[in-house]
C-alpha positions as CSV (number, residue, x, y, z in Angstrom):
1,X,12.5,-20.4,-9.7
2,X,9.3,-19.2,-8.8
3,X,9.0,-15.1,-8.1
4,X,6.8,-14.2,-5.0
5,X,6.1,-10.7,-4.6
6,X,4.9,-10.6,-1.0
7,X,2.5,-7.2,-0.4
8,X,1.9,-6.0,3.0
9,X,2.1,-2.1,4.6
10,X,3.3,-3.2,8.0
11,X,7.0,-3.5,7.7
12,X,7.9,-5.8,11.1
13,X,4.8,-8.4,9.5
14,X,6.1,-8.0,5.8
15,X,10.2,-9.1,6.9
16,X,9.0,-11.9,9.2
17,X,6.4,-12.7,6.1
18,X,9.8,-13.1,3.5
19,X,11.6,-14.8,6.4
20,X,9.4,-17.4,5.6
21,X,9.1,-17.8,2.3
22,X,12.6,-17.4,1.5
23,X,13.5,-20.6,3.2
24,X,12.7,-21.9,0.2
25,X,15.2,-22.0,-2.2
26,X,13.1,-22.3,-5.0
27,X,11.5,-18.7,-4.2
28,X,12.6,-15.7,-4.9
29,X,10.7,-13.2,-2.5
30,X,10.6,-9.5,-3.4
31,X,8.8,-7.2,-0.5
32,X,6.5,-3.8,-0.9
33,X,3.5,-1.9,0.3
34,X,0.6,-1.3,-1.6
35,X,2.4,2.0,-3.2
36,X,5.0,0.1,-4.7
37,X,2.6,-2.7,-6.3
38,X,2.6,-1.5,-10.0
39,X,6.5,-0.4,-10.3
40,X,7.8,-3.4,-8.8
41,X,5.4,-5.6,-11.1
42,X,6.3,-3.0,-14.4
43,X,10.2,-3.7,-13.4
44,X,10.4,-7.3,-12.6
45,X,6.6,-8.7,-12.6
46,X,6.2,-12.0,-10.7
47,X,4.6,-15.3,-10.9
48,X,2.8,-14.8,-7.1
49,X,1.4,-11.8,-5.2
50,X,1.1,-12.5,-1.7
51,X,-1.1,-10.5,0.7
52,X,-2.6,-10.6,3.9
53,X,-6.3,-9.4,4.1
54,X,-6.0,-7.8,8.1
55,X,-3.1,-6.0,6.1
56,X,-4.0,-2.0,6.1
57,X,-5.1,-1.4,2.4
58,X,-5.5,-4.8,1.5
59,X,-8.7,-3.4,-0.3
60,X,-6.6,-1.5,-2.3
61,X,-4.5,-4.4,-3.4
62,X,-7.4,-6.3,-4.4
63,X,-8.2,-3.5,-6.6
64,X,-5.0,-3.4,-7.7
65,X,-4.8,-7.2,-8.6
66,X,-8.0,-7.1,-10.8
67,X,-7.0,-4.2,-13.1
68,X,-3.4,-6.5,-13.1
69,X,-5.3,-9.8,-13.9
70,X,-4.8,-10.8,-17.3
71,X,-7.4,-12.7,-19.8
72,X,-7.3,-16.9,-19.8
73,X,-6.1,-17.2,-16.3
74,X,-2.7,-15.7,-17.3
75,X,-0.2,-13.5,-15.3
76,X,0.3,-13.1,-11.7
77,X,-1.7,-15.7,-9.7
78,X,-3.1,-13.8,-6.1
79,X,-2.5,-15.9,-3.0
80,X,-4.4,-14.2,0.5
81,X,-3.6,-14.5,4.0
82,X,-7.1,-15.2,5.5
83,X,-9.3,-15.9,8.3
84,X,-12.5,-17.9,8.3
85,X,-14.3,-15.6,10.0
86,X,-14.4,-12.8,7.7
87,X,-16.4,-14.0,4.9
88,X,-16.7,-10.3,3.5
89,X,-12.5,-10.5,2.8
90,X,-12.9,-13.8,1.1
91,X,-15.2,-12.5,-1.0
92,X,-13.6,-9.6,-2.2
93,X,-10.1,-11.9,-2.9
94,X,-12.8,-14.1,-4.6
95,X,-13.6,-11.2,-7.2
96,X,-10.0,-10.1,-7.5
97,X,-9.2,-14.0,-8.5
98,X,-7.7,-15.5,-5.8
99,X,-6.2,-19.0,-6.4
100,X,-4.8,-19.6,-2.7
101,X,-6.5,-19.3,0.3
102,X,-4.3,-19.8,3.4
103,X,-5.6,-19.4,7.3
104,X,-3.5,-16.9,8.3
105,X,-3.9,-18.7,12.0
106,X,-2.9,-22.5,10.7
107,X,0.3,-24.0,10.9
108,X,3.0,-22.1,8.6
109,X,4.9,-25.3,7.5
110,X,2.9,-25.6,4.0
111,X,3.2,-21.8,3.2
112,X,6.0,-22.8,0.9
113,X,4.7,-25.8,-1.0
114,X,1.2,-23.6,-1.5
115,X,2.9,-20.9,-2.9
116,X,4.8,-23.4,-5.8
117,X,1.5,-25.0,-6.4
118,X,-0.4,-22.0,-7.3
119,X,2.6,-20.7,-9.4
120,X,2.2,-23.9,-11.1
121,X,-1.1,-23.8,-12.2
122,X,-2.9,-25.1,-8.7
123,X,-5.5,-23.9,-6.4
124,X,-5.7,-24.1,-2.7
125,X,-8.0,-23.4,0.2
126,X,-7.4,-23.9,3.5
127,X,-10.0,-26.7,5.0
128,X,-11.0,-24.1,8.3
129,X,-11.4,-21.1,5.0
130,X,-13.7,-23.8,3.2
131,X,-16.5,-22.7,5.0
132,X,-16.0,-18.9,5.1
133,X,-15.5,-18.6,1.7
134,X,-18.8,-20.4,1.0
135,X,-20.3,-18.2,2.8
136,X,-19.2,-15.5,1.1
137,X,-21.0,-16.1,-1.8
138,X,-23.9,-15.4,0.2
139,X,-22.8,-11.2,0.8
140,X,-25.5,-9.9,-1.0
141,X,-24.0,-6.1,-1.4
142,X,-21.4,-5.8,-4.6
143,X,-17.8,-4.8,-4.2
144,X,-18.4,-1.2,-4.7
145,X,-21.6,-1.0,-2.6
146,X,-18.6,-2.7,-0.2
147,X,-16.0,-0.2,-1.0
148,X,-18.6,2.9,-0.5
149,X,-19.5,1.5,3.0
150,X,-16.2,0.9,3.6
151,X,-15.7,4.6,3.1
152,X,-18.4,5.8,5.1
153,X,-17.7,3.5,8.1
154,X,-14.2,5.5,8.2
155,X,-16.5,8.7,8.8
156,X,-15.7,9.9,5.4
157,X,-18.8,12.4,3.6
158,X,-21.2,11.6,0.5
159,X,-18.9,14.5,-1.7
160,X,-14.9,13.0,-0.3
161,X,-16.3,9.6,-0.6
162,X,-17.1,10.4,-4.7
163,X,-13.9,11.7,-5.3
164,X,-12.1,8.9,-4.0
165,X,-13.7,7.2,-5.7
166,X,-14.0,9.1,-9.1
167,X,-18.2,8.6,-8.9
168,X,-21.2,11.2,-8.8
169,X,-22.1,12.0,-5.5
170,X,-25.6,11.0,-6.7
171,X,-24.1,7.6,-7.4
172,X,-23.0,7.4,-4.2
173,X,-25.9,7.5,-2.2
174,X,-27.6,5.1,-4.0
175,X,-25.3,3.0,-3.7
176,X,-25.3,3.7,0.1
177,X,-29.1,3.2,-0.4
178,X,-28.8,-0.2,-1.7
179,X,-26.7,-1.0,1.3
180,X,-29.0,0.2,3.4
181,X,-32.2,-1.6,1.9
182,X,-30.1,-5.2,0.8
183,X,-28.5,-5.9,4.9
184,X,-32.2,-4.8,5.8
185,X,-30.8,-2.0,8.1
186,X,-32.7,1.5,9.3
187,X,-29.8,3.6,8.2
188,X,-26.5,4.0,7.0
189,X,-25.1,3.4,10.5
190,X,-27.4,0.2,11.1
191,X,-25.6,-1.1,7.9
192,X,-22.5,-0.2,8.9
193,X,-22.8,-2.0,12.1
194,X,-24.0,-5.1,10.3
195,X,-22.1,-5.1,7.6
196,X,-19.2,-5.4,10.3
197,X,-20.8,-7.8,12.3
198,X,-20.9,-10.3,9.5
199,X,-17.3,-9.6,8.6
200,X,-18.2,-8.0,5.4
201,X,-16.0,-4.5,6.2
């Protein structure tokens, strides 16, 4: 039996996500939101974590997945919900050690068997994701330099920004200032814009 521990903050999308899944007999599927991640892995753990990245905070997960991630490819394996066209959340499952890449717009009928093959050991990408997620080796701002824009692209100031974040405010703006001068923009806007033009926020 292979433990799924399906993540996702809208409800309706989470139940018909474990309607799925649990067709499968050999899955036992266990729902939350991004609150519940560390209890429900402390109480029961799982073999799979399942999350969609248009999912509300599926930054956060991410986050959440790498300080979870264990040393020599032990512990939970990560499994995204993905499309091609956003190179910039393929990336950032890419850093949190993503094994399965699914297009969240392909046909469902192999959610299953992808699922059980990751648990086992596997890895899987999607053939329309192949592309994207070469591409997103070619991002050229860092996860937090991400996460920071991320932040200010939600309208968020230099100070609230560093305490969300637990950083100097000094830190902050440079590494606002290294998004600015790496997507070649004018200003913090310009890379703002960009940055969500190439599907990197």
């Amino acid at each position: 039996m292979t433990t799924v521990l399906l993540v996702h903050t809208v409800s309706l999308w989470r139940a018909s996500l474990a309607c799925l899944l649990g067709k499968d007999q050999r899955l036992h599927v266990r729902t939350t939101d991004k609150g519940g991640v560390r209890a429900a892995m402390a109480e029961h753990g799982a073999d799979i974590l399942v999350t969609d990245l248009d999912c509300p905070e599926s930054v956060e997960v991410l986050s959440l997945m790498e300080t979870l991630r264990k040393p020599a490819g032990r512990g939970t394996a990560l499994v995204v919900l993905a499309r091609g066209d956003r190179a910039g959340d393929l990336r950032r499952a890419s850093d949190a050690g993503a094994r399965g890449y699914i297009d969240k717009f392909g046909p469902v009928d192999n959610l299953c068997e992808v699922v059980r093959g990751v648990a086992a050991g596997g890895r899987h990408i999607d053939q329309s994701l192949a592309f994207g997620l070469l591409q997103a080796a070619e991002v050229p701002l860092s996860a937090r330099e991400l996460r920071v824009l991320a932040l200010a692209a939600e309208g968020e100031s230099v100070s609230s920004i560093a305490k969300a974040l637990h950083l100097a405010s000094g830190t902050v703006r440079n590494y606002l200032a290294a998004a600015i001068r790496k997507t070649g923009a004018r200003n913090r806007l310009d890379a703002i814009r960009l940055s969500k033009e190439f599907g990197w926020l």
